[in-house]
TORVEXMAR-344230 format. One record per residue: residue in one letter; x, y, z of N, C-alpha, C in turn; residue number from 0. Coordinates in Angstrom, 2 decimals. Example, Ala and Ser with C-alpha at 12.3 -4.5 7.8 and 13.67 -1.06 7.14 Angstrom:
<pts>
<pt><residu>A</residu><n_xx>13.19</n_xx><n_yy>-5.69</n_yy><n_zz>7.80</n_zz><ca_xx>12.30</ca_xx><ca_yy>-4.50</ca_yy><ca_zz>7.80</ca_zz><c_xx>13.20</c_xx><c_yy>-3.30</c_yy><c_zz>7.80</c_zz><num>0</num></pt>
<pt><residu>S</residu><n_xx>12.85</n_xx><n_yy>-2.25</n_yy><n_zz>7.08</n_zz><ca_xx>13.67</ca_xx><ca_yy>-1.06</ca_yy><ca_zz>7.14</ca_zz><c_xx>12.90</c_xx><c_yy>0.03</c_yy><c_zz>7.87</c_zz><num>1</num></pt>
</pts>
This chain:
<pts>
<pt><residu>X</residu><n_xx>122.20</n_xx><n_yy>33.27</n_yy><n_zz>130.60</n_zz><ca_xx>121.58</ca_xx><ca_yy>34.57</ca_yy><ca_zz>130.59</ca_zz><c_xx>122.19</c_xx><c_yy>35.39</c_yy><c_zz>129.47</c_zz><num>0</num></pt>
<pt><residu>X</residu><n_xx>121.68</n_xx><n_yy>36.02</n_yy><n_zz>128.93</n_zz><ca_xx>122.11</ca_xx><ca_yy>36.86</ca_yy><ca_zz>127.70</ca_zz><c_xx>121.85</c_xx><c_yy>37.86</c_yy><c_zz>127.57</c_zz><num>1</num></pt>
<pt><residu>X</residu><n_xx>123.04</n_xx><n_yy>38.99</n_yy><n_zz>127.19</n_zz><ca_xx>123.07</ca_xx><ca_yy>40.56</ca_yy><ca_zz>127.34</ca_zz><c_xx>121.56</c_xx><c_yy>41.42</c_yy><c_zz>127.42</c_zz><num>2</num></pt>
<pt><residu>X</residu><n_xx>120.53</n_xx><n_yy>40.59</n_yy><n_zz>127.16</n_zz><ca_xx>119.02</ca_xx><ca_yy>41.22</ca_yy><ca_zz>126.82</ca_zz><c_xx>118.36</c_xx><c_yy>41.18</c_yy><c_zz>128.26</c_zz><num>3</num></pt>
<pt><residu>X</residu><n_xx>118.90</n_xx><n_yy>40.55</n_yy><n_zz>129.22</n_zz><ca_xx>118.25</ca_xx><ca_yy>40.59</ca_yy><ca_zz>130.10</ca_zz><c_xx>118.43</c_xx><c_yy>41.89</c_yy><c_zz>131.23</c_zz><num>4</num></pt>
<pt><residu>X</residu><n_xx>119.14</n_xx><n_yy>42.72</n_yy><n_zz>130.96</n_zz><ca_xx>119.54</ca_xx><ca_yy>43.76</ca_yy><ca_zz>132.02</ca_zz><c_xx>118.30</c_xx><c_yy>44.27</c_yy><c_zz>132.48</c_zz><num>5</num></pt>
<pt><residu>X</residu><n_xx>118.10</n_xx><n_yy>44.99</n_yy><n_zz>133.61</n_zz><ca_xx>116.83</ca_xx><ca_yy>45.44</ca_yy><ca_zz>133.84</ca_zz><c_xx>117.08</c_xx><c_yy>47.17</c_yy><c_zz>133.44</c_zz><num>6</num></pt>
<pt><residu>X</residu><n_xx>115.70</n_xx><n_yy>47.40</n_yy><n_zz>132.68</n_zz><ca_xx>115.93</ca_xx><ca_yy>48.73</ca_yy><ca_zz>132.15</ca_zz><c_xx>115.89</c_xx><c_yy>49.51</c_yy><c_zz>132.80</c_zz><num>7</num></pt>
<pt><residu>X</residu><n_xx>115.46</n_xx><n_yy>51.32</n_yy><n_zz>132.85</n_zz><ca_xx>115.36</ca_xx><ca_yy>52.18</ca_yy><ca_zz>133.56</ca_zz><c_xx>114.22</c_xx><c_yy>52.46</c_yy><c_zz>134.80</c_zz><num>8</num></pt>
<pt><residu>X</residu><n_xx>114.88</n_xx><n_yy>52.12</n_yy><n_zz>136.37</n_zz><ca_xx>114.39</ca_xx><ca_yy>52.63</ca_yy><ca_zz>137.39</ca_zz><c_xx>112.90</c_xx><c_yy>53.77</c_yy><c_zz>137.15</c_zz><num>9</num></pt>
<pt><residu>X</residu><n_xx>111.68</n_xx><n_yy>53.17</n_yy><n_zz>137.47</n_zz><ca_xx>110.81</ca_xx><ca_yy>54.34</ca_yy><ca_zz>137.46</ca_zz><c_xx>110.22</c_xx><c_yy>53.76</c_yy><c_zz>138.71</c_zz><num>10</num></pt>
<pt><residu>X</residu><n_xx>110.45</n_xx><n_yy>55.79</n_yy><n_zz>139.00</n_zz><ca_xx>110.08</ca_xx><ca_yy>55.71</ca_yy><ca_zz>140.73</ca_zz><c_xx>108.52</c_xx><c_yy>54.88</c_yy><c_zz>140.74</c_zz><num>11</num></pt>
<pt><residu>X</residu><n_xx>108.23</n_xx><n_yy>54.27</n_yy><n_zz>141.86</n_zz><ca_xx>106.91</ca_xx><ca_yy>54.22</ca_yy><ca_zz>141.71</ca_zz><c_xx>106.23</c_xx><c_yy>54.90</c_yy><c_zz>143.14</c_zz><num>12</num></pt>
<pt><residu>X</residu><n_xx>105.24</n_xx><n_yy>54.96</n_yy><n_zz>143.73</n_zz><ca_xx>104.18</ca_xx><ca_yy>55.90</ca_yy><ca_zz>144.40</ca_zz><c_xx>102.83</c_xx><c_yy>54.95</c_yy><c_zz>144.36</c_zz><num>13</num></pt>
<pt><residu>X</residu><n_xx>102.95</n_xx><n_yy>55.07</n_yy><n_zz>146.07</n_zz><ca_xx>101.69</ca_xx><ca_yy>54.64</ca_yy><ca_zz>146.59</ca_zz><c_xx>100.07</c_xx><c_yy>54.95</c_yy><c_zz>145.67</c_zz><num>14</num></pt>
<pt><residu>X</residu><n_xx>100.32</n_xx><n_yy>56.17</n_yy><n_zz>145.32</n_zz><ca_xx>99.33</ca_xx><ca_yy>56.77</ca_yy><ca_zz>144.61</ca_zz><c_xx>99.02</c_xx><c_yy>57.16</c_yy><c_zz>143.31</c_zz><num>15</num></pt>
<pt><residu>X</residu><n_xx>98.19</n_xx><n_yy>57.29</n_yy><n_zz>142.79</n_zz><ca_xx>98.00</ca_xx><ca_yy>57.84</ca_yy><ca_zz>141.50</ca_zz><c_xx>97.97</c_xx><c_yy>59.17</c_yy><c_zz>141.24</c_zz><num>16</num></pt>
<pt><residu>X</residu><n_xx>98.35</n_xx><n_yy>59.65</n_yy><n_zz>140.30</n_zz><ca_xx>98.54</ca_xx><ca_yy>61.31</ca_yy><ca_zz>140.11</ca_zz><c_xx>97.11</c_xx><c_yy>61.68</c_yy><c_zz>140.18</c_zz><num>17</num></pt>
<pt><residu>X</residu><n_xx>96.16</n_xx><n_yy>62.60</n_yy><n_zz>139.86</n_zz><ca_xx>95.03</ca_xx><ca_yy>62.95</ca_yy><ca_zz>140.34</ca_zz><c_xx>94.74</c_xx><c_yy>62.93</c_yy><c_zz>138.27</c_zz><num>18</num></pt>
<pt><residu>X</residu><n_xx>93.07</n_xx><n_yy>62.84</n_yy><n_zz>138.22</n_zz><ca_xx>92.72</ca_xx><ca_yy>63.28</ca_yy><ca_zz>136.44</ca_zz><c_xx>93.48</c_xx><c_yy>64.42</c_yy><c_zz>136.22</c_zz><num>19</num></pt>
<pt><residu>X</residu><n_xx>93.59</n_xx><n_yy>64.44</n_yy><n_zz>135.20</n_zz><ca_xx>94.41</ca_xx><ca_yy>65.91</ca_yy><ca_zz>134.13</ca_zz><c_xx>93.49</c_xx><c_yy>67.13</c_yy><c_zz>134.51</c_zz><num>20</num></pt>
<pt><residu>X</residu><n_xx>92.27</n_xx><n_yy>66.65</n_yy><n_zz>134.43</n_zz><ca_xx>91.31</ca_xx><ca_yy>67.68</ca_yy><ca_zz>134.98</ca_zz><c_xx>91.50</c_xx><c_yy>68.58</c_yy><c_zz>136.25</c_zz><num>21</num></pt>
<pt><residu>X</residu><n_xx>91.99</n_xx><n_yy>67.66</n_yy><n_zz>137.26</n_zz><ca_xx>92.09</ca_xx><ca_yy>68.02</ca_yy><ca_zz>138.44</ca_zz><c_xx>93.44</c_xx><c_yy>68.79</c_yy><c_zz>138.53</c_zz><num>22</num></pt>
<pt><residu>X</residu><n_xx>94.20</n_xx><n_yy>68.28</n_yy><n_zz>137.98</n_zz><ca_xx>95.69</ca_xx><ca_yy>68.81</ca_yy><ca_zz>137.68</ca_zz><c_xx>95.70</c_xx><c_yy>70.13</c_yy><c_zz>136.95</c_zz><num>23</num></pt>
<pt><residu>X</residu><n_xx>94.18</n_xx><n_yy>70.10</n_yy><n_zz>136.07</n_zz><ca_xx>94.47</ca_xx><ca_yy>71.75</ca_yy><ca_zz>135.30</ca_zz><c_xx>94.16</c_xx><c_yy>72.64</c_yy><c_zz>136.40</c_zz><num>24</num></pt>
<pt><residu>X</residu><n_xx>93.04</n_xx><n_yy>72.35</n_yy><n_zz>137.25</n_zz><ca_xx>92.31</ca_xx><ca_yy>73.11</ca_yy><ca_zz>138.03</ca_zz><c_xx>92.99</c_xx><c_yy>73.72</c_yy><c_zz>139.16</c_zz><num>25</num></pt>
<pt><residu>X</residu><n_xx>94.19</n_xx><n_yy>72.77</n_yy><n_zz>139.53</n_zz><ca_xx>95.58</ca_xx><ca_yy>73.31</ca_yy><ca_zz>140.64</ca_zz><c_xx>96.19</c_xx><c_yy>73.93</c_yy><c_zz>140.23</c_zz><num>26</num></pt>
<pt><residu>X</residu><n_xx>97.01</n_xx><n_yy>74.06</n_yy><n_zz>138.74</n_zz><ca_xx>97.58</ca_xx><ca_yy>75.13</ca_yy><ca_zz>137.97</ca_zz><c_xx>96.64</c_xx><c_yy>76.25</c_yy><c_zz>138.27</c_zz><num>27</num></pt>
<pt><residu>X</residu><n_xx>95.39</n_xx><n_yy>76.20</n_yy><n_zz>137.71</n_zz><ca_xx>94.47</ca_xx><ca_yy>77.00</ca_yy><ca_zz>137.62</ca_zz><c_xx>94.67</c_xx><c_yy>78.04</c_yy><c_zz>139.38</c_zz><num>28</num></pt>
<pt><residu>X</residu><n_xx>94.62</n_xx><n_yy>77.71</n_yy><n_zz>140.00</n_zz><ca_xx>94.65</ca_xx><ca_yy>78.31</ca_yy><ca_zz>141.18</ca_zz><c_xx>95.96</c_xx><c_yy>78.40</c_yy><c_zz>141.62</c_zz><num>29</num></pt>
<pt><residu>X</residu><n_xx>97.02</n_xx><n_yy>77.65</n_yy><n_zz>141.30</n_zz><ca_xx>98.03</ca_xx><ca_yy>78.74</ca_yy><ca_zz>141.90</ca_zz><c_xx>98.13</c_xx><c_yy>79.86</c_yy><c_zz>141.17</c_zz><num>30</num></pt>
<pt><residu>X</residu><n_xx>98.30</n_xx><n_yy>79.55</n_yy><n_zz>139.66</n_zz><ca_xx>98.34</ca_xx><ca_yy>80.66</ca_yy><ca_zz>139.09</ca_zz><c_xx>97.42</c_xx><c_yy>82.14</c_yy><c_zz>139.47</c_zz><num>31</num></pt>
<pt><residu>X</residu><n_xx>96.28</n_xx><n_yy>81.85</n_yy><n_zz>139.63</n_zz><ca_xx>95.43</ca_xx><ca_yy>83.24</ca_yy><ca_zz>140.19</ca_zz><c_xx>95.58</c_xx><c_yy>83.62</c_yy><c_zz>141.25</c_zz><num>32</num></pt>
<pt><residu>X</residu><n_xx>95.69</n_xx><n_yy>82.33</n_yy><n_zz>142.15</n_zz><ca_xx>96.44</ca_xx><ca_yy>83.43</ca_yy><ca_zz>143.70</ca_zz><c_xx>98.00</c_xx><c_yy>83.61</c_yy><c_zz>143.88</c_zz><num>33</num></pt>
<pt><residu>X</residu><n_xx>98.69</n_xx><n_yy>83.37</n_yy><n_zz>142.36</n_zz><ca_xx>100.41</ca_xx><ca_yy>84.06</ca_yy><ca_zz>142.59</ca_zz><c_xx>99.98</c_xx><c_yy>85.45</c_yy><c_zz>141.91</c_zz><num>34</num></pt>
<pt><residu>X</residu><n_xx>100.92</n_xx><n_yy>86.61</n_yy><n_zz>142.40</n_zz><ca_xx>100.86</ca_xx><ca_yy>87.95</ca_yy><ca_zz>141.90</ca_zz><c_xx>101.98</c_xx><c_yy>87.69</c_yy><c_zz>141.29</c_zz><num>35</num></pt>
<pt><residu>X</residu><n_xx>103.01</n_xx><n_yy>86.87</n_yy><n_zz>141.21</n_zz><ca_xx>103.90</ca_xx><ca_yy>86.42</ca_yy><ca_zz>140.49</ca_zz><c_xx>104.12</c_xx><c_yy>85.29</c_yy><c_zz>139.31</c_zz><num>36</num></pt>
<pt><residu>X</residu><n_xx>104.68</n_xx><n_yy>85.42</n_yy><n_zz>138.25</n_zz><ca_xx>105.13</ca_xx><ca_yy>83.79</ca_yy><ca_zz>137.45</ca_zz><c_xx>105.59</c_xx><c_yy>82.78</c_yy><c_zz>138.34</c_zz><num>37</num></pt>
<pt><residu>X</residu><n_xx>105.17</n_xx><n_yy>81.61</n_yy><n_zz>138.21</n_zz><ca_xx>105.40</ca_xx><ca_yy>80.43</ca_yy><ca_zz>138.50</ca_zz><c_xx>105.93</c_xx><c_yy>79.40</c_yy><c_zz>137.68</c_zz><num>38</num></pt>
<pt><residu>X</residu><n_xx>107.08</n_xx><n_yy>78.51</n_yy><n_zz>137.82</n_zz><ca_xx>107.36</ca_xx><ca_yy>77.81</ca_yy><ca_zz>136.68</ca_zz><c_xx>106.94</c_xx><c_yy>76.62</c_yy><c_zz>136.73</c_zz><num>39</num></pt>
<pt><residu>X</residu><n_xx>107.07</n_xx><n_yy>75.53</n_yy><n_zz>136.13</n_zz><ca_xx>106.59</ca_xx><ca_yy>74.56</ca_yy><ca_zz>136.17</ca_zz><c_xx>107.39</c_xx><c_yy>73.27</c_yy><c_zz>137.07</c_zz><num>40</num></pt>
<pt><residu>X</residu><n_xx>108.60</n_xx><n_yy>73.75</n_yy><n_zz>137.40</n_zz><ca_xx>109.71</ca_xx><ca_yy>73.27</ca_yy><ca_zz>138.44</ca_zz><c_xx>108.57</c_xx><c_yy>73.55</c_yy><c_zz>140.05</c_zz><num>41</num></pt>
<pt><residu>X</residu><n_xx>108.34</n_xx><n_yy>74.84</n_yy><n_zz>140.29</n_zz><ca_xx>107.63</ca_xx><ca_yy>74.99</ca_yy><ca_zz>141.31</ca_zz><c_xx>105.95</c_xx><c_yy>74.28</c_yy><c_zz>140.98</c_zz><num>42</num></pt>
<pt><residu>X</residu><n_xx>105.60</n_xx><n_yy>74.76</n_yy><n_zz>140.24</n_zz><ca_xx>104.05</ca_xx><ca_yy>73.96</ca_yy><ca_zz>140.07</ca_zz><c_xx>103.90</c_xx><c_yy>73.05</c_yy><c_zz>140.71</c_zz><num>43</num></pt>
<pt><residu>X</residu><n_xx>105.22</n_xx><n_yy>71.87</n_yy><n_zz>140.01</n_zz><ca_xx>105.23</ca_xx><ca_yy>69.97</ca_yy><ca_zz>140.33</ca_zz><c_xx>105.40</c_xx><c_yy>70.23</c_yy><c_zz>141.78</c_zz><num>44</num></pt>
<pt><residu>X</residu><n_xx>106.11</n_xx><n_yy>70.84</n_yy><n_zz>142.48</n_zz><ca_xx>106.57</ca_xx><ca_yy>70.93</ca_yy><ca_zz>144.03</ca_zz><c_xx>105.01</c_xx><c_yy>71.22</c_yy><c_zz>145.04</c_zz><num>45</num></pt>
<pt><residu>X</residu><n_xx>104.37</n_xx><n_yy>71.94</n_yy><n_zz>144.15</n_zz><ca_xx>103.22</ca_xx><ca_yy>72.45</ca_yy><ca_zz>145.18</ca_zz><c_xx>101.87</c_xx><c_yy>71.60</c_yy><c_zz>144.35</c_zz><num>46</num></pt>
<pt><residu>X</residu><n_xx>101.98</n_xx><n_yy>70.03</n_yy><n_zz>143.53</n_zz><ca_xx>100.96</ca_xx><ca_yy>69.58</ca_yy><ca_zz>143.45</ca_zz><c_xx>101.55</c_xx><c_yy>67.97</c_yy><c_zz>144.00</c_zz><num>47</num></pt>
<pt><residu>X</residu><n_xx>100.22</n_xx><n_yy>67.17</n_yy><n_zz>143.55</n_zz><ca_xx>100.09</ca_xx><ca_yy>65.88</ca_yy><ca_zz>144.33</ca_zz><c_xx>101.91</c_xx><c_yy>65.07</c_yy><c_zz>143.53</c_zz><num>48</num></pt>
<pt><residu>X</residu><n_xx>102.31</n_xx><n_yy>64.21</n_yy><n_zz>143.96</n_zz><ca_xx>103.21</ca_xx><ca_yy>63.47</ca_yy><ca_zz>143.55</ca_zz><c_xx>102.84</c_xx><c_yy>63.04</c_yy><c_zz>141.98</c_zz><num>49</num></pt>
<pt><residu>X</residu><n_xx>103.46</n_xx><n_yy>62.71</n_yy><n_zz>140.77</n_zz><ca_xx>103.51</ca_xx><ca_yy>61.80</ca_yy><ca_zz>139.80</ca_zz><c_xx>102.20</c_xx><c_yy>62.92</c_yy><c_zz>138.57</c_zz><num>50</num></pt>
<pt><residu>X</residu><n_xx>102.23</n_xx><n_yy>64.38</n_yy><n_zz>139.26</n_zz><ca_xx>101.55</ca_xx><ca_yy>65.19</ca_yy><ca_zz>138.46</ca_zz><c_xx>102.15</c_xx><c_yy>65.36</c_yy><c_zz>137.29</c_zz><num>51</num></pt>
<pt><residu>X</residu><n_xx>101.50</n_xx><n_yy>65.92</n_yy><n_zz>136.00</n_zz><ca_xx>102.75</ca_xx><ca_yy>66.87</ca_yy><ca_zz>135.26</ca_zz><c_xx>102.04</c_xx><c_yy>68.29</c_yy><c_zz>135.02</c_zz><num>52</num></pt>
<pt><residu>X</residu><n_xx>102.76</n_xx><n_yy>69.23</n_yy><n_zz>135.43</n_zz><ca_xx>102.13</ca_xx><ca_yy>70.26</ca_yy><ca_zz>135.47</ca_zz><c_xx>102.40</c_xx><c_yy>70.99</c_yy><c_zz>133.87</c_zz><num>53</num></pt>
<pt><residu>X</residu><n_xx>103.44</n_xx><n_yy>70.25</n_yy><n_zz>133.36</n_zz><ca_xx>103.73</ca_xx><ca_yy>70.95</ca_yy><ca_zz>131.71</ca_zz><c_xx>102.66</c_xx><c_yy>70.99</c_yy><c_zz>131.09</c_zz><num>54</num></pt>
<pt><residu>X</residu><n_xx>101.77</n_xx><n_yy>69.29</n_yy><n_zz>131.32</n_zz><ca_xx>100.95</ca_xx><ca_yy>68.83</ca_yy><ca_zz>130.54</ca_zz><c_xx>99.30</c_xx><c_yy>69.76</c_yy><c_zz>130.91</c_zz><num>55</num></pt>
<pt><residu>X</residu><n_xx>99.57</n_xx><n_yy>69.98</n_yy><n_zz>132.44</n_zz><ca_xx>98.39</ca_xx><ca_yy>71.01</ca_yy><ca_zz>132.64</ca_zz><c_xx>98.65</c_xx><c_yy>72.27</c_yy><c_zz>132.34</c_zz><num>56</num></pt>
<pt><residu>X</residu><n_xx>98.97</n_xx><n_yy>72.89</n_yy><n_zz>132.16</n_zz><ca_xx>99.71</ca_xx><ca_yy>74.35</ca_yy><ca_zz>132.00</ca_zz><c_xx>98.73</c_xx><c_yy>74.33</c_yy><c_zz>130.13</c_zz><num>57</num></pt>
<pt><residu>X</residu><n_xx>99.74</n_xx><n_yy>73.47</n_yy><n_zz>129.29</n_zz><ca_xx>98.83</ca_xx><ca_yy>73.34</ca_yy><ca_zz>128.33</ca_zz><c_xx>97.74</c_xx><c_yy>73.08</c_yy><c_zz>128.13</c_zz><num>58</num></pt>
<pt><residu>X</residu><n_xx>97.04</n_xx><n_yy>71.98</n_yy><n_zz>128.41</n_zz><ca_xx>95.03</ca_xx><ca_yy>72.17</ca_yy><ca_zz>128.66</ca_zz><c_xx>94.78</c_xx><c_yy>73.23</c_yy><c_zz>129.37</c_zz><num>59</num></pt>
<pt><residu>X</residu><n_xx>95.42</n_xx><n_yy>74.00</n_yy><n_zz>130.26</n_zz><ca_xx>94.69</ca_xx><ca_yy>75.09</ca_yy><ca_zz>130.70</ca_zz><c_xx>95.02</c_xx><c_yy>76.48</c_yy><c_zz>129.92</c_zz><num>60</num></pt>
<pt><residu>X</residu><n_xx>95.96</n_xx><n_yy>76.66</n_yy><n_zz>129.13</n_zz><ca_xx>96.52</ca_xx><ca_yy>77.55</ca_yy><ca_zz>127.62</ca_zz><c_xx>95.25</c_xx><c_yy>77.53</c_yy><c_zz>126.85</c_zz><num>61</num></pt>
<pt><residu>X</residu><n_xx>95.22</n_xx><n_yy>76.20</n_yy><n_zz>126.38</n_zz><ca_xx>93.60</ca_xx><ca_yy>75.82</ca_yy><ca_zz>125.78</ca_zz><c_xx>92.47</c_xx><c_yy>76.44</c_yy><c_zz>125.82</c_zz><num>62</num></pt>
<pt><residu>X</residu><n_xx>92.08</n_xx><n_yy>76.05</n_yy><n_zz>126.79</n_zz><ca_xx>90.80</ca_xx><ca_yy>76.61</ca_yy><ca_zz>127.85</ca_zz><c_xx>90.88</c_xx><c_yy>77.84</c_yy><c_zz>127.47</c_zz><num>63</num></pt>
<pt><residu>X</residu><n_xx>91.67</n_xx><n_yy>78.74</n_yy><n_zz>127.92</n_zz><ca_xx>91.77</ca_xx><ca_yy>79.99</ca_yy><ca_zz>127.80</ca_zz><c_xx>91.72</c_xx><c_yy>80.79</c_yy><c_zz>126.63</c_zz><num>64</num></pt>
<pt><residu>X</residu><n_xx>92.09</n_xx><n_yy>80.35</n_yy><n_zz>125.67</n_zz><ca_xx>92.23</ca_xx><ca_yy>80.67</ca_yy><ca_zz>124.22</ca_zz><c_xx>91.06</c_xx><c_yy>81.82</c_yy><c_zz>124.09</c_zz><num>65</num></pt>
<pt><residu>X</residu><n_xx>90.98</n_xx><n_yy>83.06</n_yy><n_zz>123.97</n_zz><ca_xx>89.89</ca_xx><ca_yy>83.40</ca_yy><ca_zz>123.13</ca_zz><c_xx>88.83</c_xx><c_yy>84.01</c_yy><c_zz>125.11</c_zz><num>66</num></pt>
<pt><residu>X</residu><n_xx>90.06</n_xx><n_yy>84.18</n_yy><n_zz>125.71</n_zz><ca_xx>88.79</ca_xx><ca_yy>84.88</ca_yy><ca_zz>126.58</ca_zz><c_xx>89.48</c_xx><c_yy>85.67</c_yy><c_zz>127.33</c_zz><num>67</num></pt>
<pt><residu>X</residu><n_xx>88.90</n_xx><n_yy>86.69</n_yy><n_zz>128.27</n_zz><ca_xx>89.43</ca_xx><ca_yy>87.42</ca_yy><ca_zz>129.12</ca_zz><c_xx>90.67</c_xx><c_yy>87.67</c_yy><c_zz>129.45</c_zz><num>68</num></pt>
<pt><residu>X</residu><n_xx>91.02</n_xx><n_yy>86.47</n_yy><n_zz>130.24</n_zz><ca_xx>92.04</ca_xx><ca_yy>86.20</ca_yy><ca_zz>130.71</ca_zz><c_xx>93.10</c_xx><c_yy>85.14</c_yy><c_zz>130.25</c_zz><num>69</num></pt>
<pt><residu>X</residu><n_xx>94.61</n_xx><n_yy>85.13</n_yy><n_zz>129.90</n_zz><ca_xx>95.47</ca_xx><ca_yy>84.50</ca_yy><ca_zz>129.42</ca_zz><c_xx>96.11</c_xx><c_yy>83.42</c_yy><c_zz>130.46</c_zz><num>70</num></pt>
<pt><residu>X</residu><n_xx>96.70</n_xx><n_yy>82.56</n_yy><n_zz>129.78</n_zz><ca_xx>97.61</ca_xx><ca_yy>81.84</ca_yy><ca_zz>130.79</ca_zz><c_xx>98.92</c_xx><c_yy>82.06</c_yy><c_zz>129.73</c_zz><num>71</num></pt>
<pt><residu>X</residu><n_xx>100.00</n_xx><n_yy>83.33</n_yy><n_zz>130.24</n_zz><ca_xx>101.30</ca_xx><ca_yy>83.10</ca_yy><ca_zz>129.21</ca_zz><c_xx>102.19</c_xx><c_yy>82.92</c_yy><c_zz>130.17</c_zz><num>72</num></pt>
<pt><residu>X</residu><n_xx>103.63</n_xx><n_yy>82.85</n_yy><n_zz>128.66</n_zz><ca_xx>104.88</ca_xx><ca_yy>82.48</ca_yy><ca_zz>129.78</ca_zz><c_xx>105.40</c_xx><c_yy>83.95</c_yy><c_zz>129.64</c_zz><num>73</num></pt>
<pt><residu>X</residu><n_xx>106.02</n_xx><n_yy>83.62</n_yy><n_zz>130.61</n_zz><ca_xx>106.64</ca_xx><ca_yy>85.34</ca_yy><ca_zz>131.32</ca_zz><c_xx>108.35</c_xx><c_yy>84.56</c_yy><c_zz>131.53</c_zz><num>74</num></pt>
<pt><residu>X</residu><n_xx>109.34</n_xx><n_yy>84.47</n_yy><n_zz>130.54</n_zz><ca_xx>110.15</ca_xx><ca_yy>84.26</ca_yy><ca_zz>130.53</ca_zz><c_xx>110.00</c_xx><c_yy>82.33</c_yy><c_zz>130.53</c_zz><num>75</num></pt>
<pt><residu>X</residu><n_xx>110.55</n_xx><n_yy>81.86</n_yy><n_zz>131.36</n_zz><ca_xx>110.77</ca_xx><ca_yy>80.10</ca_yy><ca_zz>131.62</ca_zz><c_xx>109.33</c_xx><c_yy>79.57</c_yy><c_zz>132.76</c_zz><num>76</num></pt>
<pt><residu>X</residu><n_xx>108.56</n_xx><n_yy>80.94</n_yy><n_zz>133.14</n_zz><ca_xx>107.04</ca_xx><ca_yy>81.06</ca_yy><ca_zz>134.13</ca_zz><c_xx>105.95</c_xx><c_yy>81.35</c_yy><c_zz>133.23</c_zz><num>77</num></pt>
<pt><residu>X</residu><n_xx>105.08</n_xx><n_yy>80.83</n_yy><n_zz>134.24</n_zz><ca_xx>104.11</ca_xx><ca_yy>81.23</ca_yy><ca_zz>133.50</ca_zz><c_xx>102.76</c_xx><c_yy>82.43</c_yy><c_zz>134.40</c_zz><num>78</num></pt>
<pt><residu>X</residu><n_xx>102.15</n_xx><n_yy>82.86</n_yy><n_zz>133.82</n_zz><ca_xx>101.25</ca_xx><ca_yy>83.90</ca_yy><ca_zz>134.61</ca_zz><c_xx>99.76</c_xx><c_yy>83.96</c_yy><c_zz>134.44</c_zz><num>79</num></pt>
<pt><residu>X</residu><n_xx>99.04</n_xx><n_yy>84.05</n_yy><n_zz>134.54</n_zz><ca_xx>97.65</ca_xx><ca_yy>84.09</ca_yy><ca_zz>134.27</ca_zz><c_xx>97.62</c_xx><c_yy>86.10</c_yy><c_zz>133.88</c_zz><num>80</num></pt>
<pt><residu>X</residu><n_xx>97.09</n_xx><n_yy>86.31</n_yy><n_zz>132.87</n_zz><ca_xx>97.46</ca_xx><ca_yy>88.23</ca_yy><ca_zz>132.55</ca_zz><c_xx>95.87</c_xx><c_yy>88.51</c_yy><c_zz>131.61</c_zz><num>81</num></pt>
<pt><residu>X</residu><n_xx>95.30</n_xx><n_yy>89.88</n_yy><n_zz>131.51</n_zz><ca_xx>94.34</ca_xx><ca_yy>90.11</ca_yy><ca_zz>130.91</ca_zz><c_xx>94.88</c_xx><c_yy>89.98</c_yy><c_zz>129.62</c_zz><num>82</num></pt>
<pt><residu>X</residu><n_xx>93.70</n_xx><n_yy>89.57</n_yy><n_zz>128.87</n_zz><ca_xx>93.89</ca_xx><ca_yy>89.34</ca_yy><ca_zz>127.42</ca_zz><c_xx>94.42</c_xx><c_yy>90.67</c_yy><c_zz>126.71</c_zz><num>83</num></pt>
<pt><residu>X</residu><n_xx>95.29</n_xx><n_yy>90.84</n_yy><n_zz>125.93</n_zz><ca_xx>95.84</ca_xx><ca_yy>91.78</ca_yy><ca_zz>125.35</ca_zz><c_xx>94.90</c_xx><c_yy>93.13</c_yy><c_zz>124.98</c_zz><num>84</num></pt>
<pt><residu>X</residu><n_xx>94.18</n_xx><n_yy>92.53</n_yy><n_zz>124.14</n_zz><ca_xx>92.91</ca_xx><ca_yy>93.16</ca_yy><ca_zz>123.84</ca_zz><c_xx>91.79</c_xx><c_yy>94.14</c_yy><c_zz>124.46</c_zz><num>85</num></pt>
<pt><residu>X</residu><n_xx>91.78</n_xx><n_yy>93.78</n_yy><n_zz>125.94</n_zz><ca_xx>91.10</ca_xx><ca_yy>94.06</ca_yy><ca_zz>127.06</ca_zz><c_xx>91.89</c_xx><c_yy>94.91</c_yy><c_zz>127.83</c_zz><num>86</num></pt>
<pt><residu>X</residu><n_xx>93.12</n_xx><n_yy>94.96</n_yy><n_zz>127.76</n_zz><ca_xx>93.98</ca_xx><ca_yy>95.72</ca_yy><ca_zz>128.45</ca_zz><c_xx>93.46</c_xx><c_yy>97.03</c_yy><c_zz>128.50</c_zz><num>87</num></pt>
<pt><residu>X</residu><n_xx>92.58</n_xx><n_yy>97.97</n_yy><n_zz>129.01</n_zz><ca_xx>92.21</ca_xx><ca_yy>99.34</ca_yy><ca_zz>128.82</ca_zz><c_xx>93.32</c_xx><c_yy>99.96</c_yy><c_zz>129.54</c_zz><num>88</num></pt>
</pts>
């Protein structure tokens, strides 16, 4: 046997599959509008399906938003859903 054989790094595995990215933006999407508070992305992963990444939704849903009403920013290391700057009357 020779030094190449070690087994590499432990990845958890899960009965399940993480849900589409789609579906994953759309859960960001709603906690964010029903928190009156920032949410970080430490809590996000906690309150979605297992093997999510909520970093990666947070950004497609930044996206989305670009250029309308309503923002998705970060509010320190959180993030918030806030009226577009612009709109602020």
């Amino acid at each position: 046997m020779s030094g190449n054989d070690e087994p590499g790094p432990q990845v958890e595995e899960s009965l399940f599959e993480a849900p589409p990215m789609g579906e994953q933006e759309r859960m960001v999407e709603a906690i964010l509008f029903a928190s009156a508070d920032p949410v970080g992305v430490t809590e996000l992963e906690a309150r979605m399906p297992h093997g999510c990444d909520a970093a990666e939704a947070v950004a497609h849903l930044r996206k989305r938003y670009e250029g309308r009403g309503v923002r998705v920013v970060r509010v320190g290391n959180e993030w918030a859903m806030r009226t577009a700057p612009d709109l602020g009357f």
